[in-house]
C-alpha positions as semicolon CSV with decimal commas, in nm:
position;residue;x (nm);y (nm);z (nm)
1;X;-2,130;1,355;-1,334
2;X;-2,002;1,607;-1,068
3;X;-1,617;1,577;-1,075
4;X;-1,390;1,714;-0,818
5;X;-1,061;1,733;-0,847
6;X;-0,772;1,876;-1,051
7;X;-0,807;1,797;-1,486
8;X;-0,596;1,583;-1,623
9;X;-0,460;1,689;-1,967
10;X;-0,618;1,462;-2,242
11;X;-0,865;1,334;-2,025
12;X;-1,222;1,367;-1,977
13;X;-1,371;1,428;-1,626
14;X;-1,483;1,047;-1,688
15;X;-1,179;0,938;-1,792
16;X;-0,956;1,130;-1,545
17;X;-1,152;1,033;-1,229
18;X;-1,178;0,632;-1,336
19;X;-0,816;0,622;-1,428
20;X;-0,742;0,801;-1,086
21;X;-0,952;0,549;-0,890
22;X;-0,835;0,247;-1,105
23;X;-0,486;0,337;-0,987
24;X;-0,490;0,237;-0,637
25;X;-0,655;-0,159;-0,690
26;X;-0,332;-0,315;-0,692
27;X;-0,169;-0,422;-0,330
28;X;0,168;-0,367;-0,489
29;X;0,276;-0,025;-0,521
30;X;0,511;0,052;-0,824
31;X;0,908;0,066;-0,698
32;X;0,912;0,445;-0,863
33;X;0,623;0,538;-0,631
34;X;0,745;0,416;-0,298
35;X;1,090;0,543;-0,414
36;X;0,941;0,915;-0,423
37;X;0,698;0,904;-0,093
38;X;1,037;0,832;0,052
39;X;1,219;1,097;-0,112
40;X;0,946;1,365;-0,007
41;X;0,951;1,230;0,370
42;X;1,277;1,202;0,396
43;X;1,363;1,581;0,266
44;X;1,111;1,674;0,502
45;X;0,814;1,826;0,314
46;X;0,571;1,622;0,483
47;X;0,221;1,493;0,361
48;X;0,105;1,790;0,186
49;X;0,387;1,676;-0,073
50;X;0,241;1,282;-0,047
51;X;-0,097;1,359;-0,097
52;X;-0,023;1,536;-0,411
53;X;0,086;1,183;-0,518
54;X;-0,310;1,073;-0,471
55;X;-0,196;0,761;-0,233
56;X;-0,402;0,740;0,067
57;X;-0,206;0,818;0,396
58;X;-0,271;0,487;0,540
59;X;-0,066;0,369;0,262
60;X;0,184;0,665;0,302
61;X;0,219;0,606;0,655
62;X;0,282;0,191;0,595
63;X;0,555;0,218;0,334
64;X;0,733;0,505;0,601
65;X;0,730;0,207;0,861
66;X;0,820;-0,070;0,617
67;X;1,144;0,139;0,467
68;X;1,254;0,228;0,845
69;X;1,248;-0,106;0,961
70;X;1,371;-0,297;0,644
71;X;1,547;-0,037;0,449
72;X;1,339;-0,069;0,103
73;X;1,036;-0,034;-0,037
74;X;1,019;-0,346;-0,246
75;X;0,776;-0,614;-0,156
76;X;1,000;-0,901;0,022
77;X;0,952;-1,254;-0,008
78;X;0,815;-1,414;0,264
79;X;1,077;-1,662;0,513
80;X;0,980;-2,042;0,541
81;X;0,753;-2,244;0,455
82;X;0,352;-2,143;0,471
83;X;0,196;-2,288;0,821
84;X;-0,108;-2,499;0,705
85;X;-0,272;-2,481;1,009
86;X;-0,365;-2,125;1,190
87;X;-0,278;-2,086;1,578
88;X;-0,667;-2,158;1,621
89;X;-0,703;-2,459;1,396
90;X;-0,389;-2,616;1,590
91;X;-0,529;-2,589;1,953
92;X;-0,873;-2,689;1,858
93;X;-0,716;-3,016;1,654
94;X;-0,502;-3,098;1,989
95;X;-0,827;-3,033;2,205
96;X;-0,984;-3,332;2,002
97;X;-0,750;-3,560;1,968
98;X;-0,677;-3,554;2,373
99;X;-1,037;-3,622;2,434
């Protein structure tokens, strides 16, 4: 297997390059990571300093936006109660029962 990359101590190129991928599978970030992508934006190093952190800038760039507009990092909860019915399903269940 062709590895690219830097080594990880302890690891095999196998090892270090699944553990690396593995990672990033979960749609929650850790509160330690978030906390430090903010750190390095907000002392102004930029993404050179991110990337070293092997999150993808999409992800980078999303957790920027959420801790300007809400002030954290943390996943919030979500406000009310779930809507059963999308926007779509709605209109097309009024269409019918007007017919």
């Amino acid at each position: 297997m062709i590895w690219k990359g830097t080594p990880i101590e302890g690891l095999t190129a196998d090892n270090a390059y699944c553990s690396r991928a593995k990672a990033m599978w979960s749609k929650e970030l850790p509160a330690k990571l978030g906390d430090r992508i903010i750190a390095t934006h907000r002392s102004g190093e930029g993404n050179n300093k991110n990337s070293a952190l092997k999150v993808p800038k999409s992800t980078v760039a999303s957790i920027i936006l959420k801790w300007k507009k809400f002030g954290t990092t943390r996943t919030l909860p979500r406000v009310g109660y779930l809507v059963k019915l999308s926007n779509w399903g709605r209109r097309t269940l009024v269409r019918d029962v007007t017919k």
